[in-house]
N, C-alpha and C positions, 0 to 999 in steps of 0.2 A: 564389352569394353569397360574397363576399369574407371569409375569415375575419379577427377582428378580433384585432390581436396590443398582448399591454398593454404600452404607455410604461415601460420599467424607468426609477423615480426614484431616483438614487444617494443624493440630500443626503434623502430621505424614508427609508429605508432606515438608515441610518447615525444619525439621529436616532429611529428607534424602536429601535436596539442599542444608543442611548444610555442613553435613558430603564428598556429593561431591566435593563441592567447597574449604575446605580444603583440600584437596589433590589434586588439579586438572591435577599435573603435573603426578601422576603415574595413574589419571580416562583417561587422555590424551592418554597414552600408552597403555594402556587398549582396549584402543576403538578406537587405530589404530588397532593393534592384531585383536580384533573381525571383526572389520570391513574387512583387508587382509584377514584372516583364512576362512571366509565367501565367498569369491569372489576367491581364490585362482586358480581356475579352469578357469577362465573369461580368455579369448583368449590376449587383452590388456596388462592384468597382467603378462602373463606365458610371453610376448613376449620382456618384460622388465629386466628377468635376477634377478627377485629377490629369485628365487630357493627356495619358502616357508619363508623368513626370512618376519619375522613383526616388528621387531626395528624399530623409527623414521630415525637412523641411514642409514642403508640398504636400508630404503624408499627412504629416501629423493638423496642417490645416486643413484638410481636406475629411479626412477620416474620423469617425467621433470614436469614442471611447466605449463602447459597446459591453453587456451581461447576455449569460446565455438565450436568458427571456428576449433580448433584444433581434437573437438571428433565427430564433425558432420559425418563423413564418419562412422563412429560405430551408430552412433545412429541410421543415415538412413537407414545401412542396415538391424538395429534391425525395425524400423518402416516398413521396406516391408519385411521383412519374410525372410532373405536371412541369410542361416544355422543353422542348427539344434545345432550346440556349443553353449556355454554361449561366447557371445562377452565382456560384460562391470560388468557381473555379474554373479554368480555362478549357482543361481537360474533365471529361466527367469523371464526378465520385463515385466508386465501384461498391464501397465499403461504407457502412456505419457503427461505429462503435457505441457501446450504451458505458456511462458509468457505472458504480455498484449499488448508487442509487442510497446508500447507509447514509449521507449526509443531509440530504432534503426528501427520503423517504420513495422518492420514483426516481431511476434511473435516468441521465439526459442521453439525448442521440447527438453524436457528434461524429461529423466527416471526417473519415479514415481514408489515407492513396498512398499510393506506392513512394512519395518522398516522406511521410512520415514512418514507414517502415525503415528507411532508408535511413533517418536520423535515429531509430532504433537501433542500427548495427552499428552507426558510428557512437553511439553512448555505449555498448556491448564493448565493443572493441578498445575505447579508451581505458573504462572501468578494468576490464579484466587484463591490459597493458601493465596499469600501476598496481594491483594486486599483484600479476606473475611476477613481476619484480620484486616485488616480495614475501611472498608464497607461491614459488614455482610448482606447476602443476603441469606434466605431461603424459598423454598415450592414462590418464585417469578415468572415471568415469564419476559422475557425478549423482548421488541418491538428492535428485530435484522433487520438492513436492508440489508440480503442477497438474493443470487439470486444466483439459477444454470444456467449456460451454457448448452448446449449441449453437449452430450459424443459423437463423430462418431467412426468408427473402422478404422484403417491405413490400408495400402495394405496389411501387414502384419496380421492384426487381433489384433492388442492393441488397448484397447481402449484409445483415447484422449480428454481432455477435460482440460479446466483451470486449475491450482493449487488449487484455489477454489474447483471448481465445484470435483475435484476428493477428496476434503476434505469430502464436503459434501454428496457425494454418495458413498460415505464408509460405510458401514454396520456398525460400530463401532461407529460414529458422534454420533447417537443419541443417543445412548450407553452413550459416554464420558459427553455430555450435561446434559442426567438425573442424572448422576453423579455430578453435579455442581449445581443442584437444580436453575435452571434458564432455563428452556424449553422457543423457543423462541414458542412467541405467535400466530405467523402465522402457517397454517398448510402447511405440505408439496407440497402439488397442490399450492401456493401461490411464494413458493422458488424455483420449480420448473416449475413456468410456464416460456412459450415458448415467452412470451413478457414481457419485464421490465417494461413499461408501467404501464400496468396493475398490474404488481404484486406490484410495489411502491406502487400504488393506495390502493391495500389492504392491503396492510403490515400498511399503516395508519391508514385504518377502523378497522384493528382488534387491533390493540394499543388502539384506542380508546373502542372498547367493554370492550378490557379487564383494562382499565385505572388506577382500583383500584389496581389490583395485579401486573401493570408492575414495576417492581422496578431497570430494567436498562435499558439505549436505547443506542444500540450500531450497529456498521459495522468497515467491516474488513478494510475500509478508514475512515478518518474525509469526505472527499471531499462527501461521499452519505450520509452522516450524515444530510450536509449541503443540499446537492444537494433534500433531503428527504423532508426538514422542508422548502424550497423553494416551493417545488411543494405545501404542504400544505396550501400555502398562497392563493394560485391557486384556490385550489378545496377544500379551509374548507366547505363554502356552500354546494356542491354535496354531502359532507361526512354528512356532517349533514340532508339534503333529504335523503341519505340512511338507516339512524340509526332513522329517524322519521318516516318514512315508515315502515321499515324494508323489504323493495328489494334493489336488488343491480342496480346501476346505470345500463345503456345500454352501456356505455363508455368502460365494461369488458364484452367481447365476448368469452373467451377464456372457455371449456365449466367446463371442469375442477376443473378452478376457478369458475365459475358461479355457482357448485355444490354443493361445501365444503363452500362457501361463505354462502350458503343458509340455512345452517344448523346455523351457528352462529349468523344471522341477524334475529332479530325480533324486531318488530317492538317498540321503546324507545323515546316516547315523550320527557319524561323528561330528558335523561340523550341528545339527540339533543337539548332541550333548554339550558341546560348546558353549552354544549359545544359552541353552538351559543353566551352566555352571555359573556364567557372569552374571546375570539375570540374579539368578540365587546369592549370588556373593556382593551384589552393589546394596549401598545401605541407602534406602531411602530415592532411589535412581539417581544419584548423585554419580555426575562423569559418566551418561550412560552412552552419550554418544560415541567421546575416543573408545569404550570398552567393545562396542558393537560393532566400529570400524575403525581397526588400528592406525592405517594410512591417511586419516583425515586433516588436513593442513588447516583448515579453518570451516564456520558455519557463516552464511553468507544468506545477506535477504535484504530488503527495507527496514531499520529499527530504529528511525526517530520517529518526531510527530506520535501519532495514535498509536505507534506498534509500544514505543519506549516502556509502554507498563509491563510487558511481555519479557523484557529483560531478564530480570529476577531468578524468572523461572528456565530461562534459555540458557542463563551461564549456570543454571543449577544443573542442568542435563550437559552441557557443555564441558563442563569443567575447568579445563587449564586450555581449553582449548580457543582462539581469536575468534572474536564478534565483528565481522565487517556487515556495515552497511552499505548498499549498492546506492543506486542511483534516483535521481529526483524527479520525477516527473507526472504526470494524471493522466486521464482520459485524453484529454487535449492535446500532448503532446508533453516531450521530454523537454528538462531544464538542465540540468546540470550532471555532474557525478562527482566518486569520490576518489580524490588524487593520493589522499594519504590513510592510506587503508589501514596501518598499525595503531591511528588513533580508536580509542572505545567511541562509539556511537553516541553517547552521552555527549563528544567533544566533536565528533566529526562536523565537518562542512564540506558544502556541494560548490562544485566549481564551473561556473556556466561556461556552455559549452557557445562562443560567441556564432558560428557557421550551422545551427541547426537553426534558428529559430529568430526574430526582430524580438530583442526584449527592451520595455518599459517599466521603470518601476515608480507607482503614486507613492510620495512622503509623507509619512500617517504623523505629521506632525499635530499640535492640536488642532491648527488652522483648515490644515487637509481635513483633518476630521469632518468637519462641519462644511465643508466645501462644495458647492452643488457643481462646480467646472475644475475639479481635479489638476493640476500640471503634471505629469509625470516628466520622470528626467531619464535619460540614456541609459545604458548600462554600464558605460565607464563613467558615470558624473556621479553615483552614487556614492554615499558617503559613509566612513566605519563607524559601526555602533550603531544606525539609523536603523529605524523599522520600514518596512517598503510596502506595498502590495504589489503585486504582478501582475502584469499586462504581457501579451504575448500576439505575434504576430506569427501566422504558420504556413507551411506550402497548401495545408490542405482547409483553406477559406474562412481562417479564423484571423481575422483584423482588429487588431486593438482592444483586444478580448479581454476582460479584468478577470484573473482565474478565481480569485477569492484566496489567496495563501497569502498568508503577511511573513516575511522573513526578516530576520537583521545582517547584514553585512558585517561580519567578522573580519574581516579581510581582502587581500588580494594575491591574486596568483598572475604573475606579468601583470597585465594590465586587465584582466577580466576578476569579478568582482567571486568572494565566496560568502555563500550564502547559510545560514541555518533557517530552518523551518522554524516558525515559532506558532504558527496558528490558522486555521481556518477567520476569513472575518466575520465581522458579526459576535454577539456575545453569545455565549453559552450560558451561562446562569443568569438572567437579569430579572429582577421583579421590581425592585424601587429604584433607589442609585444606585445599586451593590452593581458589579462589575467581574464576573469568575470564567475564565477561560478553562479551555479543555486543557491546558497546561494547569491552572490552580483546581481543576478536580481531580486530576494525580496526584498531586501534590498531597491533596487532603486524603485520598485513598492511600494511598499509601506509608502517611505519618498513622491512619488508624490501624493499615495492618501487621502496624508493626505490634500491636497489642495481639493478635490472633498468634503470627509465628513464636510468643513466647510460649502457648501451647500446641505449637507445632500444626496449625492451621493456616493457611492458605485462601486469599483473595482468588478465587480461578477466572473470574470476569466482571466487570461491573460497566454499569450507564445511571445517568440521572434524568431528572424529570422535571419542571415546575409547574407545582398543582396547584392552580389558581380557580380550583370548585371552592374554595372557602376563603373570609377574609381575617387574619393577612393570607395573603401566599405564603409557601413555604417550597423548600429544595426536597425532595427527595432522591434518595441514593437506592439503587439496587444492587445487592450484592448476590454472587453465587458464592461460598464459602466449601471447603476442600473436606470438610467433617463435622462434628456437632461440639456449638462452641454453648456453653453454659451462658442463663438469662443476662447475669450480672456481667459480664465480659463483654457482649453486644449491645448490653445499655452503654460501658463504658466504650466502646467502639463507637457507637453514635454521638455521644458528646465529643470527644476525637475528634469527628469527621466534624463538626459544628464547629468546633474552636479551631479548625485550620484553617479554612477561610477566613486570610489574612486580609482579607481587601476591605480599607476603609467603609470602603458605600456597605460592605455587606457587615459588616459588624457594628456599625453605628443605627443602622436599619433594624439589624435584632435586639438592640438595646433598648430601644423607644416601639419594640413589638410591631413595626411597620412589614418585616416579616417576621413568620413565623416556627415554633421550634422545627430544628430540622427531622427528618423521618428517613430511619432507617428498615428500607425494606427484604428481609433474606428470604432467595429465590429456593426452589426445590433445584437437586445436582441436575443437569443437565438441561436446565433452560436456555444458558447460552445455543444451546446445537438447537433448540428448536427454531434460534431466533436466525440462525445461520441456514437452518433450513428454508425456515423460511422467503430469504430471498435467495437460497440457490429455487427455487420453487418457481422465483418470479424470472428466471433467468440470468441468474447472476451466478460468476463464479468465485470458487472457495480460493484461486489465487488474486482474486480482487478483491476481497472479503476482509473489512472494516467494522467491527464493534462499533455502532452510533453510540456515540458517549453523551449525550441528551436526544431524549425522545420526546419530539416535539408533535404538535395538532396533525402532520403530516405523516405521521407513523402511528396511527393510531392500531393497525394491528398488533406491530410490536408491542406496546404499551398494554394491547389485552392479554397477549402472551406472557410478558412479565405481571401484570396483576391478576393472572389465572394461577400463577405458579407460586404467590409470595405464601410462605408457613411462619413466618415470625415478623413482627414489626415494632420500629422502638420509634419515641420523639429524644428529642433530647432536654437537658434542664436549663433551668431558667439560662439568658445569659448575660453574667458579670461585664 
């Protein structure tokens, strides 16, 4: 019997984002309600005194404000098996998601269930509504560059596995996907093999079989987008002996792969001279994507926050072709998505979505700042132009949770608030008063590389450091560079990178030598991939894979990895 796959209705979908987001302040109340009525029984909850009551009111006195350090002792003894009560949820937690672990150097566990998958498909569903309206996309297929993780079982018996990877090995996924009429084109032995390697390798060969019909090429980052069409540079040749042959390299061992591979490959003279011709004819792989797959409507992933430096290099492969950004969310649980898909990434904002999730956002006014008892205000009371942080209340036993993302409010959409990402909290560069976010060390990398593209070199990855083995402290920058850039060019790229750090505390601070000069250090080519290996090694995957853009006491492997690799290092000169 033929399985039955449902009609995605775009203009039915977009009319019920409507109708929520005008009212978002009573869908808000709503899906507190559900959310408490659901969990009521959860050990956590009964122990807090809210006596059944669901009001934000009641909540919000009752419930404190809670960091992930705060539930770990719940979670752990949910992750070994310890009592037969519901600890954080009503229903038991089947799933544990780990994050990717790049921001504070160890992965956290966080409670995954079937209504967080569930606010998955409703963010799927919305997102690719407001895209098909305007990039229709039917009966296509999509060259996706994901990849599963491993699942293992906890002492407890839950299974864990990435946020990813427990996306994708949801019985539902493919469900929701043939519903969006864009099945991606690899088969599942390809997303689930036990090596990224290899499975990049074919996720490429099968874009190209399928070239005619791919009509989007996306990953749940820009950074594997990029990281995809890199390796391609690589191994266009090998892909092209595979598809003139039609065997598959030796380079894929995995048997799996080698299996399901062998069904799709036959042997294609013509369409390898093909792709050989374009290959040879693009200058520098500029527009290599539309060249490699004519029907592609747009490239499609995450690309603000930390992906944003990736840019550059995505509409260099890209060409003429639209940069959409998807949707907003962590480990934790989703926030928003994106309604006006023709804006650049650069301008885009996430539009919360009020029926998934209770959201709270703290005022990082300067008062809040220094604040030991927080107020946060609703999600319709927040104000445009403000900076927030996020608090999140979820189905699956995350109460008044502070996620650490500070955003500003740009806007509104009906009545539910739109969001841009502006920062992880916490500083990233801080040694005296100087004050540099992961937004102000792009900034600085980026005004330096624009000295390197004058001789046609390229930034391919960087992270910073504060190294405080000596006094004063100082910043350093690590760079990977795309080719060999002359002594006098990277001295003058390190003063660059010094003199961009526009922030008061931090230029007033190198003035009176309170820090000191900055230090640029250039990595050998392909440190990045070891640093990416490195935590897919620890169980992380390459579609939740973040560049840590400072390396802090907590990463001290990474930090050996980058100072195992560094071949050149500059300070910079005095500073004026």
């Amino acid at each position: 019997m033929l399985e039955k796959v449902e009609v995605f209705d775009t203009e039915k979908v977009i009319e019920e984002f409507e109708a929520l987001t005008k009212d978002a302040e009573r869908i808000q109340r709503e899906t507190l309600k559900r959310i408490l009525e659901d969990n009521a029984s959860a050990e956590y909850l009964q122990s807090l005194g809210l006596n059944g009551r669901t009001d934000p009111e009641s909540f919000k006195a009752c419930v404190p404000l809670v960091t992930h350090k705060d539930l770990e002792p719940y979670i752990n003894r949910m992750i070994d098996g310890d009592g037969d009560s519901p600890i954080l949820t009503g229903k038991p937690i089947t799933t544990i998601s780990l994050s990717s672990g790049t921001t504070q150097g160890n992965p956290k566990h966080v409670p995954w269930n079937d209504e967080l998958f569930k606010t998955t498909v409703q963010i799927y569903h919305t997102s690719f509504a407001f895209r098909n309206r305007e990039f229709p996309i039917k009966n296509g297929k999509a060259l996706s560059f994901i990849y599963s993780s491993k699942q293992f079982k906890t002492k407890g018996g839950l299974a864990a596995g990435t946020a990813t990877t427990n996306v994708f090995r949801n019985s539902g996924f493919k469900r929701a996907m043939k519903a969006l009429q864009s099945q991606c084109c690899s088969p599942d032995e390809v997303i689930f093999g036990p090596d990224f390697h290899q499975s990049l390798y074919c996720h490429l060969l099968c874009g190209l079989i399928f070239r005619e019909e791919v009509q989007l090429v996306s990953s749940t980052f820009a950074h594997s987008i990029v990281h995809a069409f890199r390796t391609f540079e690589q191994v266009w040749e090998d892909l092209c002996a595979d598809i003139r042959e039609g065997v598959l390299t030796s380079r894929v061992t995995v048997p799996s792969i080698r299996s399901v591979m062998s069904k799709l490959l036959k042997p294609d003279p013509e369409l390898a001279n093909l792709i050989h011709k374009k290959c040879m004819g693009l200058s520098n792989w500029y527009g290599l994507i539309p060249e490699l797959f004519p029907n592609v409507k747009y490239v499609y992933g995450i690309m603000t926050g930390s992906m944003e430096p990736y840019l550059k290099k995505l509409r260099h492969y890209a060409g003429e072709l639209p940069l959409l950004t998807s949707d907003y969310g962590s480990s934790e649980g989703w926030i928003a998505t994106n309604v006006s898909p023709r804006l650049p990434p650069e301008l885009a904002t996430y539009t919360v979505l009020p029926q998934i999730g209770y959201f709270e956002f703290i005022p990082l006014t300067d008062m809040e700042r220094i604040c030991m008892d927080p107020k946060p205000v609703g999600l319709t009371e927040v104000k445009v132009g403000e900076e927030y942080e996020i608090v999140i209340t979820n189905p699956a036993g995350l109460y008044r949770y502070r996620l650490g993302d500070v955003v500003k409010v740009m806007g509104f959409h009906n009545s539910t608030p739109q969001l841009k990402f502006v920062r992880r909290c916490g500083l990233l560069l801080s040694i005296n008063i100087d004050k540099n976010t992961e937004k102000d060390l792009q900034l600085a990398v980026e005004a330096a590389s624009e000295l390197l593209a004058e001789e046609k070199l390229e930034v391919v990855d960087y992270t910073s450091h504060v190294d405080l083995s000596k006094e004063p402290g100082h910043y350093v920058i690590f760079w990977e560079i795309s080719g060999d850039a002359s002594e006098e060019l990277l001295s003058e790229c390190c003063n660059c990178l010094d003199k961009s750090f526009v922030d008061a505390g931090y230029t007033s601070s190198r003035k009176v030598n309170c820090i000191g000069p900055l230090e640029l250090r250039v990595v050998k080519r392909g440190t990045f991939q070891k640093i990416l290996d490195h935590y897919l090694g620890l169980g992380a995957a390459v579609s939740q894979f973040k560049t840590p853009r400072c390396v802090g006491p907590n990463n001290s492997k990474v930090l050996q990895i980058l100072c195992e690799n560094v071949v050149k290092n500059y300070l910079s000169a005095a500073f004026n």
